[in-house]
N, C-alpha and C positions, 0 to 999 in steps of 0.2 A: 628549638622545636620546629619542625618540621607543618607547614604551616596547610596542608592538602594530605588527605588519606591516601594509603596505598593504591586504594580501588581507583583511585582519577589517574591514575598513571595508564589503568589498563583500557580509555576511552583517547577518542581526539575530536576536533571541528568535522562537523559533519560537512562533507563536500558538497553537499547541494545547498548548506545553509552560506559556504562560502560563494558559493559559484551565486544565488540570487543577490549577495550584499556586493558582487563585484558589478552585477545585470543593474542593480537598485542605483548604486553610484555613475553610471553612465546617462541611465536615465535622468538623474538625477542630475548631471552636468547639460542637457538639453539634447540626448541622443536617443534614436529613436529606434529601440532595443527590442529584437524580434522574442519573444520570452517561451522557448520550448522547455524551460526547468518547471513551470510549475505544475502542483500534484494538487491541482482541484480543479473544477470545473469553471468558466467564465461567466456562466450564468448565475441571477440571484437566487434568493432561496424562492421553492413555491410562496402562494403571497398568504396561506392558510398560516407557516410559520412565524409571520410575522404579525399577523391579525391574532392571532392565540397569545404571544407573548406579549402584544401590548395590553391583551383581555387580561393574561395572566399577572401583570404588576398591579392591578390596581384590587387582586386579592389577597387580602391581609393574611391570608395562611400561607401564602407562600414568600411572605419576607421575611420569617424565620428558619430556624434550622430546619430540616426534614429528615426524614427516615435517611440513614446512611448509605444501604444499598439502592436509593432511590426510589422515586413516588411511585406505590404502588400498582396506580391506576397504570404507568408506564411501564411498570414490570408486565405486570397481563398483558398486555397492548403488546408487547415485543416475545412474549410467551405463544402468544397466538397468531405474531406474526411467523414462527419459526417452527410451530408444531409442524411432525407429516403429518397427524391427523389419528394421531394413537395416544394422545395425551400424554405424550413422555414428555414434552415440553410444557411446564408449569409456572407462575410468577416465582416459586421458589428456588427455579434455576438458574435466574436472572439477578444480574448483577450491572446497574445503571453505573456509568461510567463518566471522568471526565475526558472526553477524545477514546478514540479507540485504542491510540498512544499508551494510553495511563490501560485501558483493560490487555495489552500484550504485558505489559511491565509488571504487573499485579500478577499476572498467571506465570511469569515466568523466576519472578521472583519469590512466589509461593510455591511452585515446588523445584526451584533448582539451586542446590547449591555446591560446595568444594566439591571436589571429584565426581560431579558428573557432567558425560557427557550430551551431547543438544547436535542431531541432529539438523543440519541448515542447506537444505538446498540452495544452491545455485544458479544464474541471479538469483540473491535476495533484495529484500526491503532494508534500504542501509541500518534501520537501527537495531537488529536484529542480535549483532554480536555486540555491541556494545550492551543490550540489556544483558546478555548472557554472563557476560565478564563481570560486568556488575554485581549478579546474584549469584558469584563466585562459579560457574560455569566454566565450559568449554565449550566452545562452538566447533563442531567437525563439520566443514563443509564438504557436500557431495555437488560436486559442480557436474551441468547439461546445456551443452553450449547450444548453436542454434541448429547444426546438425542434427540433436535429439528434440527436438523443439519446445527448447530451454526448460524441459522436463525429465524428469530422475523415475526410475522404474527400483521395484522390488530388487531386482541384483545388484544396482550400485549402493544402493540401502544396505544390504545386508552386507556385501564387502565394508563399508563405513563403519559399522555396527559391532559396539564389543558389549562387555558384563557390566560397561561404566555407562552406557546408553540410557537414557531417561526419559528423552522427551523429543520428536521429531515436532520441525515445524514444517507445515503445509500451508502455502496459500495457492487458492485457484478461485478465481483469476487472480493473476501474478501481477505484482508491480516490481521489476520494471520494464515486463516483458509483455502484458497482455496474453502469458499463455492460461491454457486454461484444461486443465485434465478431463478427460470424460468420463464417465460414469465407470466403465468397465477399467479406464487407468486409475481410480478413485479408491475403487473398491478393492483392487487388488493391495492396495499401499496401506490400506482402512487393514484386511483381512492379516495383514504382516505386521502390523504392530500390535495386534491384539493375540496374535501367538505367541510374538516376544513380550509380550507385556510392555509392551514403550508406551507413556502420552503422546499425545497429540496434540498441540496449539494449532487451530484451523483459525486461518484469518480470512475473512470472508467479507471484506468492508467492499469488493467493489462483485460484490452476490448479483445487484439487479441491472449490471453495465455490461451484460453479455449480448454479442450480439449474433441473428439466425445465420446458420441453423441450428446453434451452440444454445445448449441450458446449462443452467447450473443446479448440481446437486451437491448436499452437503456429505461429506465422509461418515458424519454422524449418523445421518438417516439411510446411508449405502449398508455402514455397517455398524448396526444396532449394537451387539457385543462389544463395539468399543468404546458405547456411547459413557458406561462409568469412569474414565480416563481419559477422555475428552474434553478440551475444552474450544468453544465457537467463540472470537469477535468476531465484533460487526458495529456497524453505525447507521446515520443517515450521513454524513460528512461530504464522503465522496458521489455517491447517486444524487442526491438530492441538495448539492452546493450549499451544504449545510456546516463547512470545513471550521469556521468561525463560531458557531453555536457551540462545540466541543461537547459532545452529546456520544456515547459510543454505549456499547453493551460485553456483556463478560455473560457466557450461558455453558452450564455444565453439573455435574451433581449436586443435587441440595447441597451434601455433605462441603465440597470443594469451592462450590458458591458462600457458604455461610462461611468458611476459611479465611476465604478472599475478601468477603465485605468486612471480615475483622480488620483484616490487613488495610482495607481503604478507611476503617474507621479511624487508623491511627494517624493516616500520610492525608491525603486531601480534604480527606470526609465527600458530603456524598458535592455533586454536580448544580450548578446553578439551577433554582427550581423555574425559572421563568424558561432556559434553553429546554427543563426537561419537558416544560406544556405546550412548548413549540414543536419538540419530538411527536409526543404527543400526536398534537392533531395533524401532524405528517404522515404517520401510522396510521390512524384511524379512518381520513379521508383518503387513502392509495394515494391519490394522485398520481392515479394510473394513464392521464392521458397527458401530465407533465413529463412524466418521465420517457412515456411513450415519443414523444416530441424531441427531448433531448437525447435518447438511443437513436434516433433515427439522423439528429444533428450531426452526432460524434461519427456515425455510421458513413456519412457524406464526407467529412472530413480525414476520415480511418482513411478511405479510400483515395484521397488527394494526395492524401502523404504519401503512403503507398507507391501511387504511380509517380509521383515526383522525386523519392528517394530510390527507386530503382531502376530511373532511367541517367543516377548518376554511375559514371563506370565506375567499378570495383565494391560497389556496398552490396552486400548481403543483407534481404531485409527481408522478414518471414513476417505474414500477415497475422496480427495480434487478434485473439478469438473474445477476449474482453478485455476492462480497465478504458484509458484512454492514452495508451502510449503504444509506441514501438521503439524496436532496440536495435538498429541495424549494428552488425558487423563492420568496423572502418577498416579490419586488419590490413589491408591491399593498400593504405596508405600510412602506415607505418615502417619508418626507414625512409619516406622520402621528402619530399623539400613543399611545403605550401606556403606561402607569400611568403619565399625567402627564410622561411626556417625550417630546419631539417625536424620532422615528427620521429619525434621514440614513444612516446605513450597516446592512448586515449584522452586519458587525463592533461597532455599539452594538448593535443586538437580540441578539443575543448576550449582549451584557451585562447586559440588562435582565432577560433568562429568568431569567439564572444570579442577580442580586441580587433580584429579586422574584418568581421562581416557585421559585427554586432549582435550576435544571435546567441543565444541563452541555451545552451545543449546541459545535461547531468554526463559526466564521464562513466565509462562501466568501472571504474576503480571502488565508486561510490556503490554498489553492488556485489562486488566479488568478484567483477568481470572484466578483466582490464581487454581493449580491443572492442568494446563496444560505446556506442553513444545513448542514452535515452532522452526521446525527444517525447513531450506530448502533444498533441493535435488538439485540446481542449482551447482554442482561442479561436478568433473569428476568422473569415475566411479567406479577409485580404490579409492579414498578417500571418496566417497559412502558408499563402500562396506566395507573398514575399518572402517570408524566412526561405521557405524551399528553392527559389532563384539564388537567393544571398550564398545559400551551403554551395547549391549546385554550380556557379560562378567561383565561388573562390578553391573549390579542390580541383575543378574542370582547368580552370584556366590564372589561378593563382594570384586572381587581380582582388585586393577590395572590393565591396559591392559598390561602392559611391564609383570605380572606375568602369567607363564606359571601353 
């Protein structure tokens, strides 16, 4: 007997789960590892999160089970966070999640299965095809390197696009590029899937990490006629270094909401009720001048990297309009020799940072994008500023960074 189903055959190790357990072990030998893989913020959660959750264990209602698709007062709360103001967003759209992880997997698994296809701009978000494979899928990537700036239009869509087409996914802002569509590129990709009848999975987790002159709007609210085949995540996760709480939301028709929360009544059931009271009162009080503090953090730092990543010769690196990462281009060092080893992929330079500079880069392999690196800028300013010497020393001049 055959001791693993078919479907694990059509998954592998996520590359950036490998790349932090190689970053963790070095650390972990006493080296002092500059860590551009990771995808949350450095900072704690606001301190309302955690003053709500301690309020909230010592309520006897909430150390039982709870409603499945989550606490209602959180449904409202995230309903009203997300309305434009036409009441199309209601509690009964909402669908309380564990991570925003489990609300892509839930939507993508609820409507995608054999023979159809999905849709997948390029870069994606690595887990993107492995859910799809999973819910017996095909992922057809439409890859936009940084030339288009790592953004896909109506015509390469529609070239992609056959009678087996079901569901595109869109995220703006982009991980792992920071790019970010603008309204009128929104709305045209909104207006084309609603003539073909395609879904839509909009991933919208990093909505409040945009920074001026850049806003976000939702595809949803661009274009209302698509809003019945639509579905929005989102979270507090990523905004509000909430990564840990696993807290996310799933919002889209009653009809395809009550669907969904069948489907999580069987797999997780509903989300810890103390992370949801910490949501909760995240939502409720903005915490509009935390956040405002931390965009303005990332913003300071966006721009370190920036001028320190492009004043190495040969990277291409286009300024990231949200998220907290950027994805320079290495290809001008592919083919040739860095601390004595000849580079063929992204995915060795990668390895070469991380064993001879010590620095913690994601490959674009882990993406769709071989020839790129993603680095984030979410750490503190001197280990910013070191990582950036460490890359810029060892492709410049091919020494270790410990060599003078």
């Amino acid at each position: 007997m055959r001791a693993l189903a078919d479907r694990m055959g059509r998954i592998g190790e996520s590359v950036t789960s490998a790349t932090t357990a190689k970053a963790k072990a070095l650390r972990d030998a006493g080296h002092h590892v500059i860590n551009f893989a990771a995808g949350e913020l450095d900072a704690g959660s606001p301190p309302s999160a955690g003053a709500a959750a301690a309020a909230a264990a010592h309520h006897e209602r909430l150390h039982h089970y709870g409603p499945q698709s989550g606490l209602p007062e959180l449904r409202q709360a995230v309903a009203e966070h997300l309305d434009p103001g036409d009441g199309s967003v209601r509690a009964e759209n909402v669908l309380i999640t564990s991570g925003t992880k489990q609300a892509v997997f839930h939507a993508i698994f609820a409507l995608i299965g054999p023979g159809d296809d999905v849709l997948l701009p390029a870069p994606y978000w690595t887990s993107y095809p492995s859910m799809i494979h999973l819910a017996g899928g095909t992922p057809v990537e439409v890859f936009a390197g940084w030339e288009h700036g790592f953004k896909v239009d109506v015509d390469m869509l529609e070239r992609a696009a056959t009678d087996r087409t079901k569901m595109l996914i869109f995220t703006s802002p982009a991980n792992p590029t920071g790019a970010l569509y603008s309204p009128d590129e929104t709305r045209a990709i909104g207006e084309w899937a609603a003539r073909r009848g395609i879904a839509v999975l909009s991933d919208e987790i990093y909505d409040r990490l945009v920074f001026s002159p850049h806003h976000f709007q939702s595809i949803a609210d661009l274009v209302p006629e698509l809003r019945d085949r639509c579905l929005r995540t989102g979270g507090v996760g990523k905004s509000f270094a909430m990564t840990g709480w696993r807290i996310g939301w799933l919002t889209g028709s009653a009809t395809l909401i009550r669907s969904i929360g069948a489907l999580q009544s069987h797999t997780t059931g509903h989300p810890s009720n103390i992370a949801q009271a910490a949501t909760l009162a995240v939502i409720q009080n903005g915490e509009s001048d935390w956040l405002a503090k931390t965009r303005e953090s990332l913003d300071r730092r966006r721009q370190t990297m920036l001028d320190g990543l492009r004043a190495i010769p040969g990277l291409v690196c286009l300024e990231p309009a949200g998220a907290f990462y950027v994805f320079p281009s290495v290809e001008a060092y592919l083919g040739k020799e860095v601390a004595g080893r000849q580079v063929s992929s992204s995915l060795e330079l990668a390895e070469i940072l991380l064993t001879e500079a010590q620095v913690a880069v994601i490959a674009g392999e882990a993406f769709g994008a071989p020839g790129y690196l993603r680095l984030s800028y979410a750490l503190d300013d001197t280990d910013l500023a070191e990582g950036i010497d460490r890359i810029s020393r060892l492709l410049t001049t091919s020494r270790p960074f410990g060599v003078k």
